[in-house]
N, C-alpha and C positions, 0 to 999 in steps of 0.2 A: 571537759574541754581542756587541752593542751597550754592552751594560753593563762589558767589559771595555777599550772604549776610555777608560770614565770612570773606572775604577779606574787605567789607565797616567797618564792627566791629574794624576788626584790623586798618585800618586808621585812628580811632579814638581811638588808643589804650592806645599811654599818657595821655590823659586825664581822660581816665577808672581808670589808674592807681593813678592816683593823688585823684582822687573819693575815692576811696579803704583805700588812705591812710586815708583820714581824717576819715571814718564812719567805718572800721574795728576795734573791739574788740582786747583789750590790750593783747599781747602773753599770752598762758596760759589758756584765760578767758575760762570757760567749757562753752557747748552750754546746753539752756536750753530745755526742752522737752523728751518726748523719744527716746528712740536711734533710730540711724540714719536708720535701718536695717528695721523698721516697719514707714508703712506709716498711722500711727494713726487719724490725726486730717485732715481736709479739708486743710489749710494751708500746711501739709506734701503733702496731693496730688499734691495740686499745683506745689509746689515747683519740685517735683517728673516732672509733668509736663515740667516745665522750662528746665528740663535734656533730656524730649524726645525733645524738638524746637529743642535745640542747637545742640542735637544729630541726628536730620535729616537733620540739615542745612549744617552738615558735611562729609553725608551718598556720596558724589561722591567721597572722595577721599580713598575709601576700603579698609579705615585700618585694619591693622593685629592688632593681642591682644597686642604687643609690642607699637606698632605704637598708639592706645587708650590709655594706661599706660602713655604715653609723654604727648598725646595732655590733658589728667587727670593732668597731674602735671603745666602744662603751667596754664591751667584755674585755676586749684586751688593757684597757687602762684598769679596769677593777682588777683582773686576774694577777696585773705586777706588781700593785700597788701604785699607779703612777697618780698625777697628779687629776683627780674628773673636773672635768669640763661643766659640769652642772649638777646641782644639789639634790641627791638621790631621796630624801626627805620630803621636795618638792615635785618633782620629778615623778618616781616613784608611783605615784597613786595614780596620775594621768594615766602611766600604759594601759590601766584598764578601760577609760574610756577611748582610748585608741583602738585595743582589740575592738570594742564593741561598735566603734564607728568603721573600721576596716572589715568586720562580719557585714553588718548594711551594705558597705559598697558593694563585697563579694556577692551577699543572696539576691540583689536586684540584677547584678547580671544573672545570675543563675535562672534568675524567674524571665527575662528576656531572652535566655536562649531557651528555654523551655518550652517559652508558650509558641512559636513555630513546629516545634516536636507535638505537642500535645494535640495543635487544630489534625496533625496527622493523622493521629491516635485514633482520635474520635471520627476517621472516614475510615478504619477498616472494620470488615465484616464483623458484624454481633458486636462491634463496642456498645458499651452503655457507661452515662459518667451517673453516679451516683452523687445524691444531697452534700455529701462531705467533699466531693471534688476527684473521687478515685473513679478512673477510668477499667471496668474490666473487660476482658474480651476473652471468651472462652475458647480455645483451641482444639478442644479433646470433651466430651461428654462424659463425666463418670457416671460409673453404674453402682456405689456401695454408697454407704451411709455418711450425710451431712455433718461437722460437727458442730458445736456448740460453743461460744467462745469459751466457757471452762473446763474445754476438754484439751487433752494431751495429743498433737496430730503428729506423725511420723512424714516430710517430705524430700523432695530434691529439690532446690533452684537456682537459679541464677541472677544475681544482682548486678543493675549495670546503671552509668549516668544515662543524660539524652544524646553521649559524643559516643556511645556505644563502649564504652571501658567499663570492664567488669570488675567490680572491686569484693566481690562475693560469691562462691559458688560451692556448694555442697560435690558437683559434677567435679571440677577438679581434686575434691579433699577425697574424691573416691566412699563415700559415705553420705547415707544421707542424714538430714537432721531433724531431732527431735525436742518439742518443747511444747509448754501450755499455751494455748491460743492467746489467751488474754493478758500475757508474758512479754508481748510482741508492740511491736508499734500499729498504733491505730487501722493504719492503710492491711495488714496482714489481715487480724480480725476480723475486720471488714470482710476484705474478698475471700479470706479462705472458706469463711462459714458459707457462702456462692459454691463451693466446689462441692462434690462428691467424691470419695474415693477413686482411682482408678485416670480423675479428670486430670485435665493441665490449662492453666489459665493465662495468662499477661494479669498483672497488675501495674497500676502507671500511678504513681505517687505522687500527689503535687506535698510541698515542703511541710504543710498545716497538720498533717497527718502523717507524717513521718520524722523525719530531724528538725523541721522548723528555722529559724535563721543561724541557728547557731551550729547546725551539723552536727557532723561526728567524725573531726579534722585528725587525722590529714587523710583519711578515705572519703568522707562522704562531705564535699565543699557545704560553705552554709547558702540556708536557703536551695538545696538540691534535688530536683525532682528526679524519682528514681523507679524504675523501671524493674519489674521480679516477671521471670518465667517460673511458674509451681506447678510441681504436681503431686498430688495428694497422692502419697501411699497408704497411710494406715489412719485412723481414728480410732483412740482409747485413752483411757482416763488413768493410765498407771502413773508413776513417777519416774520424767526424763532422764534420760544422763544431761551434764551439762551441756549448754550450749556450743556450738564450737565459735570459734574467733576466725577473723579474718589473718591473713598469713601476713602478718608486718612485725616489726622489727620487736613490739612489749605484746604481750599479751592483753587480750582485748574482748569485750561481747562481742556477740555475733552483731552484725548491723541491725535483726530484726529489734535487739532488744529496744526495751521502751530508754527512750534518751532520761537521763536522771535531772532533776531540777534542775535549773542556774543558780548558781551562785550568787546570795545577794550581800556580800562583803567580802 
């Protein structure tokens, strides 16, 4: 999760600050270059750059325009060294029960715009909601062989919210993908071992069995029930190329991968 590179940042935050002081420019001094408004030179991009990292590294906790204006003035008083407004010592440890209280707020809406999509779900033809909560609905019949969750399956699909935004798709990478069944998050395993080669199915994910509240930010919101068209190309037990990632700015698992622990410090 994103939110926990900014909480290691801030662990090492006096000494950020002592940094600042000594290489920050004497009050006053004007910056040189063109203004700040046009991204002119390669250096400007960059730097421009360095504002999108920091600003996706903060994308879980969905600040309001208010709430950006603060966390603006926080960075901008540590980056020049100016005088902080509040005891980063004290301070500091809070943001993590912020992130974690700002995931709660996000995945309860998540799970209220969901459950209108989901009663959907569950009236068209051949859905079936399964014990765990996964809705499948088969599209296409396949005719080959079932797999096994510890087999290797070769597929195409498409990943989307319930607002229909696709944030995953083998179809646009031009390739399809391959990986171990049991590799994947729970709601996969589930329904692909349902498929036969050849088939194509819906899988409809409620959060419990897939990212759970805490996502996989800033593609898949927390608490986010998610929606896969699949279809099974192949079944075999070799060993995959890696996964592929979804197309954003760091390099990343695929969405199916399974989400890694929480962090408990």
């Amino acid at each position: 999760m994103a939110a926990w590179v900014v909480l290691a940042t801030l662990a090492g935050a006096p000494s950020c600050k002592a940094q600042a002081e000594q290489a920050s420019p004497a009050p006053g001094t004007p910056a040189a270059g063109a203004s700040a408004g046009t991204l002119a030179t390669e250096e400007d991009k960059t730097l421009y750059a360095l504002g999108l990292a920091l600003g996706l590294n903060i994308t879980d906790f969905g600040l309001s325009a208010r709430d950006l204006d603060i966390v603006k003035r926080g960075l901008g008083d540590a980056a020049s060294g100016a005088n902080q407004e509040v005891d980063i010592k004290v301070y500091g440890p809070k943001v993590r029960d912020l992130a974690m209280a700002k995931a709660k707020e996000r995945a309860a809406a998540e799970t209220a715009k969901a459950a209108v999509f989901v009663d959907q779900a569950l009236k068209e033809a051949g859905a079936v909601k399964t014990p765990s909560g996964m809705i499948f609905v088969e599209q296409k019949k396949g005719t080959g062989a079932s797999p096994k969750a510890t087999d290797t399956v070769k597929v195409h699909y498409k990943g989307t919210l319930v607002d229909g935004k696709t944030f995953d798709s083998s179809y646009d990478r031009g390739e399809p993908a391959q990986f171990p069944l049991n590799g994947v998050i729970p709601c996969w395993t589930e329904g692909v071992q349902k498929m036969a080669v050849g088939g194509k199915a819906k899988l409809v994910c409620p959060p419990a069995i897939a990212y759970g509240d805490r996502g996989s930010p800033p593609v898949i919101p927390p608490g986010a029930t998610l929606v896969f068209e699949v279809e099974l190309l192949e079944v075999g037990a070799g060993t995959p190329p890696a996964a592929p990632g979804v197309s954003r700015p760091a390099p990343s698992p695929s969405p199916m991968t399974k989400p890694s622990p929480t962090p408990t410090s």
